[in-house]
C-alpha positions, 0 to 999 in steps of 0.5 A: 120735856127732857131739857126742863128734866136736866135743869131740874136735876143740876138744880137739886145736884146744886143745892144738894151741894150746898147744903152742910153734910149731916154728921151720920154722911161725914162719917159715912164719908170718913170710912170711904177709905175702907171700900176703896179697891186695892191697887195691888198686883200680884204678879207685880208684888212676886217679881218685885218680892223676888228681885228684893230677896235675890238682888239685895236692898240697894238694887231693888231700890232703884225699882222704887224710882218708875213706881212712885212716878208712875203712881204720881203721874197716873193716880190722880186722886191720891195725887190731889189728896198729896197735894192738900196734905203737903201743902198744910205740912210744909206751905204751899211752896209744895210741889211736884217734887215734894209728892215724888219723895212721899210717895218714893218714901211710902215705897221705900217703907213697903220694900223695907218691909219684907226684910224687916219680916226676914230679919235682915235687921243689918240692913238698917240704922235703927234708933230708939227714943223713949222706949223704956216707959213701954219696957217697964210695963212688958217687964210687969206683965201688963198689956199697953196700947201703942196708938200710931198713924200712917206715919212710917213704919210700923215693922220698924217697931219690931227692932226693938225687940232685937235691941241689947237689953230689951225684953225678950217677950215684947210681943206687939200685935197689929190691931187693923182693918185689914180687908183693902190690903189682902194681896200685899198682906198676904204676900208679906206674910207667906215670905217672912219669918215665922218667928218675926211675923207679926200677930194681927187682931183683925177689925171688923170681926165678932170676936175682935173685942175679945182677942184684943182683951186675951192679948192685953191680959196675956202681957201683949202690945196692941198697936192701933193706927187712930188717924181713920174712921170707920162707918161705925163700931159694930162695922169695926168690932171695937167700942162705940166711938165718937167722930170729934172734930179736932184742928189739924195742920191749920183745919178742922179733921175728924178723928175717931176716940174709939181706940181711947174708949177701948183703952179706958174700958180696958184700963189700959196706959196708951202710948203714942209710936211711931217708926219714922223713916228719915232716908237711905236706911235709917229709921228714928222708933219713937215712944211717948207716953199719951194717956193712962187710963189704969185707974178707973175714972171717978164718973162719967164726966171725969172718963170722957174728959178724959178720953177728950184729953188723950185724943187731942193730945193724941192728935197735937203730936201727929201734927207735930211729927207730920210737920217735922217728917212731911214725907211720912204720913201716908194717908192718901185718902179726902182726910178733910172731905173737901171733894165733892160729895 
């Protein structure tokens, strides 16, 4: 009858959930991200768009206060994936506070933004770190891959182009999955600079593999965000990668090596970057070399040691800087797939 059909159901949805997750719905799990609908409005996006270029940074950044309350009263999803994160970053000494500023801060990166693609650079206390390792290869005329998170900024990054000294063809491209971020990107792009828009090598397209070599070869910098998994490579147009399970902030996540292969099938040096957003108007653009893969290795074992290597020493510096900076890691999505399936 119906009531013997019920307790035959919640009795498979039971064990279901008991059952560990096979490796092909982990990663299928991962790439939810991916899927998930943009929570944008464009009408929303034009006024603030507006009010930012007619009133000026400081009075549009009391705009930013009702945002990140409103997104932390009435998002509770990403509230409790804040939650999880923060309390691994900082202890759970975390609070309501302490989401309110990561949120705060994602905003304030966002609005930052749009006067960094209009080249208000004056707005802004700007420092580099350990940017000439990067320059050395811009000034041979060789391609390098610049691996991020969502930590920060990544417009931040093009202050150094503006930089005494710099080279003048620091050209970095965003190597992105663009299609959960078509309103914002599309707003961004139609208000900033033409001179200071940035080139974007979008995943996910049959001619992905090869924009990205063109762009190498032609001396250019391919900035990738590595902290995300997509279902799988032809879905990301990028080399067949392995979802590899690596400690993080105290448990178990899973990263993707793909942006790794693609650096040693390219034969290409990999640098870890970040533009950290430290308050108020200052960011901190940090440069560390990670991983060179300019030599070819000497077999395949030696090439996935290597590529091993690089993803957690990759991994270990993004938990560091999220230890330093807790309020910068904007990955609002089950990083650890804790909720049920």
């Amino acid at each position: 009858d119906r009531g013997q059909r019920a307790m035959d159901t919640r009795r498979r949805q039971a064990m279901n959930a008991d059952r560990p997750p096979e490796a092909g719905d982990l990663k299928a799990r991962r790439a939810e991200w991916a899927r998930a609908p943009e929570r944008s409005n464009m009408l929303a996006l034009r006024v603030i768009c507006w009010v930012a270029i007619q009133c000026g940074r400081p009075l549009t950044r009391l705009i930013l206060h009702p945002i990140s309350l409103y997104f932390l009263l009435f998002s509770p999803t990403p509230r409790r994936h804040i939650k999880r994160y923060l309390f691994r970053a900082i202890g759970p000494k975390a609070g309501w506070a302490d989401g309110y500023r990561l949120l705060h801060a994602f905003a304030s990166t966002v609005l930052d933004r749009l006067y960094f693609l209009r080249g208000r650079m004056d707005l802004f206390d700007i420092r580099v770190f350990g940017n000439a390792p990067v320059e050395v290869e811009v000034n041979a005329g060789r391609g390098a891959f610049m691996l991020g998170a969502h930590v920060g900024s990544f417009e931040a990054l093009g202050a150094c182009k503006h930089r005494a000294g710099a080279p003048a063809d620091l050209r970095p491209a965003m190597v992105m999955y663009p299609d959960n971020a078509q309103q914002i990107n599309a707003m961004l792009s139609a208000i900033s600079l033409p001179e200071l828009r940035p080139h974007m090598i979008a995943l996910g397209r049959p001619h992905s593999m090869l924009d990205l070599r063109d762009w190498l070869d032609a001396g250019g910098l391919a900035g990738l965000l590595a902290d995300r998994t997509l279902a799988g490579p032809e879905e990301a147009g990028q080399q067949r990668g392995s979802s590899i399970e690596v400690p993080f902030l105290g448990r178990p996540a899973l990263f993707n090596d793909g942006p790794f292969r693609l650096a040693a099938l390219l034969r290409r040096k990999v640098f870890f970057m970040a533009g950290l957003y430290v308050g108020g108007a200052r960011y901190d653009v940090l440069f560390e070399p990670l991983a060179d893969f300019s030599e070819r290795a000497s077999d395949p074992a030696e090439r996935e040691r290597r590529i091993r290597a690089a993803l957690e020493a990759y991994v270990a510096r993004l938990e560091a800087l999220c230890r330093a900076y807790p309020y910068n890691w904007f990955n609002f999505h089950d990083f650890w797939l804790e909720d049920p399936h």
